[in-house]
VEXDRENKE-813852 format. One record per residue (C-alpha): residue number from 0; x negated, y negated, z negated. Coordinates in nm, 2 decimals. Layout:
N
SEVO    i    east   north      up
SEVO  NUM       X       Y       Z
...
// end
This chain:
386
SEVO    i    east   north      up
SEVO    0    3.90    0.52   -1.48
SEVO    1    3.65    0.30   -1.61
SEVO    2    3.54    0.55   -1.86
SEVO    3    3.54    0.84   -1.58
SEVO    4    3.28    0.62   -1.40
SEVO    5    3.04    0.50   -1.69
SEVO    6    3.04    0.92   -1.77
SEVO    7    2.91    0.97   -1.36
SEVO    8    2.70    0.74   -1.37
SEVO    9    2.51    0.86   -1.72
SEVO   10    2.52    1.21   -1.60
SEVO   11    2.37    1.13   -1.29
SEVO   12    2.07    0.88   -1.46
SEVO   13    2.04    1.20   -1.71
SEVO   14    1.99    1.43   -1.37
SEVO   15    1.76    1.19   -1.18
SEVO   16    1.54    1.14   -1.50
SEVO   17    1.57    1.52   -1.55
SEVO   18    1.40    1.64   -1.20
SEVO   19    1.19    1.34   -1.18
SEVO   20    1.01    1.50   -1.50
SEVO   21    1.04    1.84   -1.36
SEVO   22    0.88    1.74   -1.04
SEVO   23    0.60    1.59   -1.22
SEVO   24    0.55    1.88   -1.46
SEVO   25    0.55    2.12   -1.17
SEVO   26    0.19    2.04   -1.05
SEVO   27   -0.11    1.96   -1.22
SEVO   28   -0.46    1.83   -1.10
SEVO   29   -0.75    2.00   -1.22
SEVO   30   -1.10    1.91   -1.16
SEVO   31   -1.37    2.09   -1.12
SEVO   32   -1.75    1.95   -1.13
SEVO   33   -2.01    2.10   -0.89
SEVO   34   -2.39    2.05   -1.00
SEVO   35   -2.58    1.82   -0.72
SEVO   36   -2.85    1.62   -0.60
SEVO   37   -2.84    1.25   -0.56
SEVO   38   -3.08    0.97   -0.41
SEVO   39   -3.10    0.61   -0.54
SEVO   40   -3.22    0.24   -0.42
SEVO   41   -3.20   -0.03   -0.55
SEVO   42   -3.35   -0.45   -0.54
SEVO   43   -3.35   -0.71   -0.81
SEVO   44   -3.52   -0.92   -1.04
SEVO   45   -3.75   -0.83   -1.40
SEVO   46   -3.84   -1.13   -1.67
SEVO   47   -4.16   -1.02   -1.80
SEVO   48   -4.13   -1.11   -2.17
SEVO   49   -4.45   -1.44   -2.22
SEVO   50   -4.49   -1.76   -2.43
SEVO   51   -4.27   -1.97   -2.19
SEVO   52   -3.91   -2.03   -2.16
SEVO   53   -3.70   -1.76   -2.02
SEVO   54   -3.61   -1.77   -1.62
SEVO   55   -4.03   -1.90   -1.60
SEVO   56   -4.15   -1.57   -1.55
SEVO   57   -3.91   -1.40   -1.29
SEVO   58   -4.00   -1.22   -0.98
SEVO   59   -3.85   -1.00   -0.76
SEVO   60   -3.80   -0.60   -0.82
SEVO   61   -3.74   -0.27   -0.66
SEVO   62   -3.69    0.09   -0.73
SEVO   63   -3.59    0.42   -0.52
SEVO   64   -3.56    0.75   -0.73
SEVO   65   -3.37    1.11   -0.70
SEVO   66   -3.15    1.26   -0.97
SEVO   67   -2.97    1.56   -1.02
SEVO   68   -2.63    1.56   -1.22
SEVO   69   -2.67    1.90   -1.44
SEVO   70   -2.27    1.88   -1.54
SEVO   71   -2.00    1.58   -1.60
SEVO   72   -2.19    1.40   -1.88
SEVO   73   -2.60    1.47   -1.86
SEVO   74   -2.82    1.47   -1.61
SEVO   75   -3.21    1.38   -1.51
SEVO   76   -3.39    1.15   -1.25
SEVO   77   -3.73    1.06   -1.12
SEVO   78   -3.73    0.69   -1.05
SEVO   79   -4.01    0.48   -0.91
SEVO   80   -4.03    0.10   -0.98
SEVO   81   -4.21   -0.16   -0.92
SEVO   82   -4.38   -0.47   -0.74
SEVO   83   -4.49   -0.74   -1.00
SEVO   84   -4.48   -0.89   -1.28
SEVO   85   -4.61   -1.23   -1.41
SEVO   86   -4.82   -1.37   -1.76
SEVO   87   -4.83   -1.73   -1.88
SEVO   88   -5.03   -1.90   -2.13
SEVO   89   -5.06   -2.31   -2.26
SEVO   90   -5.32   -2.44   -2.37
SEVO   91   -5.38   -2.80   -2.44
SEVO   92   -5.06   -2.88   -2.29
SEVO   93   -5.13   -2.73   -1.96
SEVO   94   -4.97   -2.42   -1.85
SEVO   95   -5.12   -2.16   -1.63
SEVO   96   -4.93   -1.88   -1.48
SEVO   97   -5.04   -1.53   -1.24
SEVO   98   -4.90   -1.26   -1.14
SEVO   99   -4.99   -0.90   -1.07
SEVO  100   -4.90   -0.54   -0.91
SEVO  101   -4.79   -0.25   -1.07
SEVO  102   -4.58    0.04   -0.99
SEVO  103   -4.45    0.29   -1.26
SEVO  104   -4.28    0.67   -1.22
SEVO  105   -4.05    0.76   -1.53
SEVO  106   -3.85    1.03   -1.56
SEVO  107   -3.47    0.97   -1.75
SEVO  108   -3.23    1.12   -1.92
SEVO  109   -2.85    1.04   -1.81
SEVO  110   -2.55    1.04   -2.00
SEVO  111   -2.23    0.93   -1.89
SEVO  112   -2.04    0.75   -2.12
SEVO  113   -1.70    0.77   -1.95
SEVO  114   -1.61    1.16   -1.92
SEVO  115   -1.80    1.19   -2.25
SEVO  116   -1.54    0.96   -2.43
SEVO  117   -1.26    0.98   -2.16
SEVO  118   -1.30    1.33   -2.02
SEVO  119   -1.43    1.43   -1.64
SEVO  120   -1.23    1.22   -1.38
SEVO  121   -1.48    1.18   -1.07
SEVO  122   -1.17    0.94   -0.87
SEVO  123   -1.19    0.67   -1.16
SEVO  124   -1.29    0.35   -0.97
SEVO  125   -1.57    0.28   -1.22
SEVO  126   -1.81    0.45   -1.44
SEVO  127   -2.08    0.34   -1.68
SEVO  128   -2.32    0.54   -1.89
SEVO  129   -2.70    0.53   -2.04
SEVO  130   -3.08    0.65   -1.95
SEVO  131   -3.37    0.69   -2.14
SEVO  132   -3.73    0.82   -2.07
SEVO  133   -4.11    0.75   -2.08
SEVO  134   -4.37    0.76   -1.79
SEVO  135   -4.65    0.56   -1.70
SEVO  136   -4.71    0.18   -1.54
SEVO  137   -5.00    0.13   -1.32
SEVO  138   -5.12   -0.19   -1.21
SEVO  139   -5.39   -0.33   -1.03
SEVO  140   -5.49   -0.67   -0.84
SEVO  141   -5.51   -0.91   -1.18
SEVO  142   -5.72   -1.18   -1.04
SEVO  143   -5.51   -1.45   -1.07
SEVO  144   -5.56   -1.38   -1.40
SEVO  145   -5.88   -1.30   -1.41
SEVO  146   -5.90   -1.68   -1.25
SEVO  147   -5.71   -1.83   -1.50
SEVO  148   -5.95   -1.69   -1.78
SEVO  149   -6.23   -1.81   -1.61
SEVO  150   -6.12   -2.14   -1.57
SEVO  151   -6.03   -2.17   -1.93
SEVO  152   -6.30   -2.06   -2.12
SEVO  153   -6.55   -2.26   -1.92
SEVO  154   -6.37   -2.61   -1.98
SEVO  155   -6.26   -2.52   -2.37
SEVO  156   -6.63   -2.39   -2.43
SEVO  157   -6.88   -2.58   -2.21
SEVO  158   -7.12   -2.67   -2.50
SEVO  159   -7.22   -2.29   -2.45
SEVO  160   -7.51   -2.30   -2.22
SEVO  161   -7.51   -1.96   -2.15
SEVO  162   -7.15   -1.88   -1.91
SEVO  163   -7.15   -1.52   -2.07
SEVO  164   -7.16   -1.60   -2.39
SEVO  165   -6.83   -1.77   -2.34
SEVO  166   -6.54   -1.63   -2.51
SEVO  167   -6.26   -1.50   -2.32
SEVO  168   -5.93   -1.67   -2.37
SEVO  169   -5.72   -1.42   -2.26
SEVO  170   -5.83   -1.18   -2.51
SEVO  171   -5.73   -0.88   -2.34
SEVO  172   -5.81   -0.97   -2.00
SEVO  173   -5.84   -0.66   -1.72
SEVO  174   -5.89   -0.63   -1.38
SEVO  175   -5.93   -0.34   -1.15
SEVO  176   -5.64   -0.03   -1.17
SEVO  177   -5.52    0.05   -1.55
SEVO  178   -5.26    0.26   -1.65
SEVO  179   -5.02    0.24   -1.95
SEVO  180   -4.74    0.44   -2.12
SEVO  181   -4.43    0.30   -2.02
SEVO  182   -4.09    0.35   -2.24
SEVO  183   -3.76    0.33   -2.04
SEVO  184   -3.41    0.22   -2.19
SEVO  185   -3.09    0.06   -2.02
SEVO  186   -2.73    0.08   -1.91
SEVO  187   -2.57    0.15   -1.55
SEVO  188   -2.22    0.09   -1.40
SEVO  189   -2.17    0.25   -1.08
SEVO  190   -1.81    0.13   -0.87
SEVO  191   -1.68    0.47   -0.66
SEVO  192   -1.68    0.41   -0.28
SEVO  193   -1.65    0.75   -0.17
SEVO  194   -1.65    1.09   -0.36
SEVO  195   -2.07    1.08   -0.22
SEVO  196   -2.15    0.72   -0.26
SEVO  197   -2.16    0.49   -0.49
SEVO  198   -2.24    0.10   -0.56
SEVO  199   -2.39   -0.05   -0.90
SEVO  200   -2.56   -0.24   -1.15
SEVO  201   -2.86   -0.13   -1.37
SEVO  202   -2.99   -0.30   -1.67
SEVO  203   -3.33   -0.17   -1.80
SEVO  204   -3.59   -0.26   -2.08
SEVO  205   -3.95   -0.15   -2.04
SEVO  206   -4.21   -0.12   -2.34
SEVO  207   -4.58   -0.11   -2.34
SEVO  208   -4.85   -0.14   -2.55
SEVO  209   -5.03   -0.51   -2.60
SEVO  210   -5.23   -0.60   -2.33
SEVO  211   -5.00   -0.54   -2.02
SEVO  212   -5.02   -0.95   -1.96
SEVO  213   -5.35   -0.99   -2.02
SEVO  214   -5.33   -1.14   -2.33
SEVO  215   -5.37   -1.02   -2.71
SEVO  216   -5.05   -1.08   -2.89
SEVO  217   -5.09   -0.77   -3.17
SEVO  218   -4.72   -0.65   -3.08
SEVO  219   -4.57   -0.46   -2.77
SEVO  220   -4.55   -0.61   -2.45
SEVO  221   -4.17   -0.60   -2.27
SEVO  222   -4.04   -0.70   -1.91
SEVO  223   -3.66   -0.62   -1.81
SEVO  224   -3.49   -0.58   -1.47
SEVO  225   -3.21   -0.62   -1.31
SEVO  226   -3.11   -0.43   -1.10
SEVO  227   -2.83   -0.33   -0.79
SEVO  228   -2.80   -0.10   -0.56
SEVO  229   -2.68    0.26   -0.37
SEVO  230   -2.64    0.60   -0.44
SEVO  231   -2.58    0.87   -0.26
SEVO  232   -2.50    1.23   -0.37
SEVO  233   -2.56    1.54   -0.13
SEVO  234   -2.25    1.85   -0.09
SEVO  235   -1.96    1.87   -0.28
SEVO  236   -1.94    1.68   -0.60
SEVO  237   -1.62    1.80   -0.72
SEVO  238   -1.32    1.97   -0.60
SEVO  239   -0.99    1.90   -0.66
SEVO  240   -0.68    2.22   -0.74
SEVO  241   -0.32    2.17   -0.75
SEVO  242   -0.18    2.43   -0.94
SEVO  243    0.19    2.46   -1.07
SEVO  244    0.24    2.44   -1.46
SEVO  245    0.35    2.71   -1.64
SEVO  246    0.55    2.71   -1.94
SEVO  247    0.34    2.80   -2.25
SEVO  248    0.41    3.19   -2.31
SEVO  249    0.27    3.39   -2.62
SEVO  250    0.20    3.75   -2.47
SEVO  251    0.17    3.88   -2.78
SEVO  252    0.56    3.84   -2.87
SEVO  253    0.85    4.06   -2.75
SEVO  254    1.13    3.92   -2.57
SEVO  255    1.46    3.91   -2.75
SEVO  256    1.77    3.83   -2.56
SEVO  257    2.09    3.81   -2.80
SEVO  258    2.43    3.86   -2.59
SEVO  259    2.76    3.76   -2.79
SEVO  260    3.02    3.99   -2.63
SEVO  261    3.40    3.85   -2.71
SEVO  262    3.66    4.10   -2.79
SEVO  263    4.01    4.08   -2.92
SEVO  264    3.90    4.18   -3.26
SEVO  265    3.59    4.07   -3.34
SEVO  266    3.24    3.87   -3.26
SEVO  267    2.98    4.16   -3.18
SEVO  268    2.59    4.05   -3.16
SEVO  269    2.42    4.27   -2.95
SEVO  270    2.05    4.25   -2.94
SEVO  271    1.83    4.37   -2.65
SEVO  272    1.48    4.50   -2.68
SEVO  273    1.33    4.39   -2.30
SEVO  274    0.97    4.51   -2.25
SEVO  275    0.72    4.27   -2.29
SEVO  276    0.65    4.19   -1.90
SEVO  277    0.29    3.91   -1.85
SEVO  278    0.32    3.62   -1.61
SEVO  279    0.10    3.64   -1.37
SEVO  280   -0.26    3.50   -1.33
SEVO  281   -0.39    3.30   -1.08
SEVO  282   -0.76    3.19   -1.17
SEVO  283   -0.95    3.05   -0.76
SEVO  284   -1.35    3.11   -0.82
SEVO  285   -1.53    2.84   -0.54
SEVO  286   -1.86    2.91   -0.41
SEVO  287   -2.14    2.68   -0.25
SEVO  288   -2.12    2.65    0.10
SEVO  289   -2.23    2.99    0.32
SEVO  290   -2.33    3.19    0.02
SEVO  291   -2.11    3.47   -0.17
SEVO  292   -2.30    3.39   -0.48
SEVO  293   -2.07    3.35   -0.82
SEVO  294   -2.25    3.01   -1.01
SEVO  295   -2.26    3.02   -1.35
SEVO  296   -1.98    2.72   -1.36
SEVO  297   -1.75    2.99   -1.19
SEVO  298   -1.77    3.29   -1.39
SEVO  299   -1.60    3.24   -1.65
SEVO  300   -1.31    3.25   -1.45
SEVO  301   -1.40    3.57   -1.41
SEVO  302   -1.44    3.62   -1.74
SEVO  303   -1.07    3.53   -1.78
SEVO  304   -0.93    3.77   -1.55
SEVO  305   -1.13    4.05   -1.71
SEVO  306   -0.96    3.96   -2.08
SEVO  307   -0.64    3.90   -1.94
SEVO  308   -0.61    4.23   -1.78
SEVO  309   -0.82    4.44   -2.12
SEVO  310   -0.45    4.29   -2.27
SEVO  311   -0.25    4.39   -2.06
SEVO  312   -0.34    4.75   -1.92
SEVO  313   -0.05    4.83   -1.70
SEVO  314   -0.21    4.50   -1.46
SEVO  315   -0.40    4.50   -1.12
SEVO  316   -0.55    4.21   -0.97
SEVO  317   -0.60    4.12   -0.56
SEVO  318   -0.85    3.94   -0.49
SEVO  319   -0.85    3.77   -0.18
SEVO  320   -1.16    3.60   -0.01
SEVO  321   -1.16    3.28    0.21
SEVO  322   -1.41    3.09    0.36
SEVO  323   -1.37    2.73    0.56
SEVO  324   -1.30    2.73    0.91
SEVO  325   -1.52    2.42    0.99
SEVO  326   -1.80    2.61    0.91
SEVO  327   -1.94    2.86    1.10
SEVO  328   -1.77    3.09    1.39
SEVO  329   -1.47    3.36    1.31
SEVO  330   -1.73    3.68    1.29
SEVO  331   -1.95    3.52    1.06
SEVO  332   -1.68    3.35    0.83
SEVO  333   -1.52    3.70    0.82
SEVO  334   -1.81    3.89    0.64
SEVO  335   -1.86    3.56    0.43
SEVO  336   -1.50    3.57    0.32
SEVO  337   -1.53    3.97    0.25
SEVO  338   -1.88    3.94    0.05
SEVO  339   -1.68    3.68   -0.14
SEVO  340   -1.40    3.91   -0.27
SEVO  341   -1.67    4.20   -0.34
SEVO  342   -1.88    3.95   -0.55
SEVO  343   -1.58    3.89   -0.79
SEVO  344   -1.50    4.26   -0.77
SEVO  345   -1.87    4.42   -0.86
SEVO  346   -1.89    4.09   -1.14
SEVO  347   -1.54    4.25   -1.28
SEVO  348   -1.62    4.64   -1.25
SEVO  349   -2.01    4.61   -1.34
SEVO  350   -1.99    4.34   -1.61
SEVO  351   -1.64    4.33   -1.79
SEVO  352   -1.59    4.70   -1.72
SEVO  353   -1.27    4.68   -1.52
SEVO  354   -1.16    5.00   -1.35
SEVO  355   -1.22    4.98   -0.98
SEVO  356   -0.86    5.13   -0.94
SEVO  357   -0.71    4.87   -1.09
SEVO  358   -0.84    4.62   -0.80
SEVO  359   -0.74    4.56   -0.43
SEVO  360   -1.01    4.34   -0.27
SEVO  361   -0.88    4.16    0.11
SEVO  362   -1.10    3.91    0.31
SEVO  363   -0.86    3.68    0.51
SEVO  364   -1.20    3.49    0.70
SEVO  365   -1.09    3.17    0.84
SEVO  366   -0.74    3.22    0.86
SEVO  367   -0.52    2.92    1.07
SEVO  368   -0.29    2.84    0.75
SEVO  369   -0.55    2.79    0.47
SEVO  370   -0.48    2.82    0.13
SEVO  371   -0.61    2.41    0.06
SEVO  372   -0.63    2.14    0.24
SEVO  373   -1.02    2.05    0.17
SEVO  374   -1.24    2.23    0.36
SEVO  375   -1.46    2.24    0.11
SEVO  376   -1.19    2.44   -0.13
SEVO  377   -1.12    2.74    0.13
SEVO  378   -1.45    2.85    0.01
SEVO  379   -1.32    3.07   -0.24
SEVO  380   -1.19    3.40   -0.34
SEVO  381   -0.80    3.40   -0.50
SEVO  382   -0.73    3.63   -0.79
SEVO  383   -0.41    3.69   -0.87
SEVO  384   -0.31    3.93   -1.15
SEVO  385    0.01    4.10   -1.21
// end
């Protein structure tokens, strides 16, 4: 009796684990990325790199800028920074600081590290990733410096009469508006909010050439910042498809079925030739909100519907447009959903040569039952081959 029961209860821990793993193996997620804008802003703090203890020469920092994310890993972005930064000098013992104002475009490169070495996963809580690029820093109002200079070379060489004849002690002092070339570096982490916005921290290194603080140093002159803030990203980011798996299937091969038929006498193999029939495909191609355009991110599903069917002759394909009911009223959602399904049908007859009468092309409009649950999804036309 005992046995009886240890038996159920195996079988049944072998049956639970057994549709637990089915279940899980019957969907999978897939992501797709959708090019977009973004906006930035951001506060903080720089160090400009002097001849004074670090924390001496802080001051407060801040930057807006606009990006635009070309694909999961690399993108580009104009950013605008700036306020001030400050210069120090001892002499004697005494130390004299000043500050000044600059403000300085750049234009970065993005990379992000995290699909790059983890593939594209835009619901990860946190991502992190690298910029690099050159522009120019423009600053003006150095009097304080221009004070300090002043004030120096008067007392450390008042046995010369003449004021102008005075050497300057900060050897490269400047005054008015001058401009510089500016070199960008840093690190970002960005913490998801929403799939739009996102909180983070930016760490950046500026170079220039000597002279930035006023003083002649024969080296490059650096100041960092630190930096936090918001970004925002306009549309649809990604979207999201649930799809059932499908068991692995080599099209090429012929299915065999063996039979073993009992009789009295003998053990007969029989072996049945079944013709080869394909699984179907299902490929979705999404388009951009009220356009029937085909990006270049969704053609190659396209692409794969026209090489499936080149291998397998004897197939058709439906395709069926949508287009999301939020948007728009029924008559205009209608022809969307139709121009939809005749993009994907003139992309398949015009440039992978598929014979129109191996299409059927539907428009369902904004139909009640939708095929997804994101609005944003239901902007799509379905091709199913069979």
């Amino acid at each position: 009796m005992k046995i009886n029961k240890l038996l159920f209860s195996a079988s049944f821990a072998l049956c639970a684990a057994f549709m637990a793993n089915a279940q899980s193996a019957a969907e999978e997620t897939e992501y797709v990325f959708q090019p977009h804008w973004y906006i930035q802003g951001q506060v903080g703090m720089q160090e400009t790199l002097g001849e004074t203890s670090f924390g001496r020469l802080t001051s407060f920092n801040a930057q807006i800028g606009a990006g635009y994310r070309f694909n999961p890993i690399f993108g580009a972005r104009l950013v605008l920074n700036g306020l001030n930064s400050k210069g120090s000098i001892t002499v004697d013992g005494n130390r004299s600081d000043w500050k000044w104002n600059y403000i300085a475009p750049t234009v970065n490169a993005t990379m992000d590290l995290t699909n790059l070495i983890g593939g594209y996963n835009p619901e990860r809580l946190v991502s992190a990733g690298l910029f690099a690029g050159i522009g120019a820093n423009i600053a003006w109002h150095n009097n304080e410096a221009n004070d300090v200079n002043s004030i120096l070379k008067n007392n450390l060489y008042a046995d010369i009469q003449e004021a102008n004849a005075r050497p300057d002690v900060l050897r490269n002092i400047w005054s008015g508006t001058k401009a510089r070339f500016v070199t960008q570096f840093g690190a970002f982490v960005d913490f998801n909010v929403t799939s739009n916005l996102k909180v983070g921290l930016e760490l950046q290194a500026n170079v220039l050439p000597d002279g930035y603080n006023s003083k002649k140093a024969g080296n490059a002159d650096w100041y960092f910042n630190g930096l936090v803030g918001v970004k925002y990203a306009f549309g649809t980011t990604f979207t999201k498809n649930k799809r059932k798996a499908r068991a692995a299937v080599d099209n090429n091969e012929t299915n065999v079925v063996e039979r073993i038929v009992e009789v009295p006498v003998e053990k007969i193999v029989e072996k049945v030739v079944i013709k080869e029939v394909p699984a179907p495909l299902s490929r979705d191609v999404f388009f951009k909100i009220s356009t029937c355009k085909i990006t270049k991110d969704e053609m190659y599903k396209v692409a794969e519907v026209a090489r499936y069917m080149k291998q397998h002759p004897d197939t058709k394909v439906t395709v069926t447009g949508y287009a999301d009911k939020g948007t728009g009223n029924m008559d205009i959602n209608l022809r969307l959903s139709k121009q939809r399904s005749e993009a994907v049908v003139k992309a398949l007859t015009s440039e992978y040569g598929i014979a129109a009468d191996r299409i059927i092309a539907k428009s369902m409009g904004e139909i009640e039952d939708q095929p997804y649950s994101t609005p944003a999804q239901n902007r799509v036309a379905i091709c199913i081959v069979e």
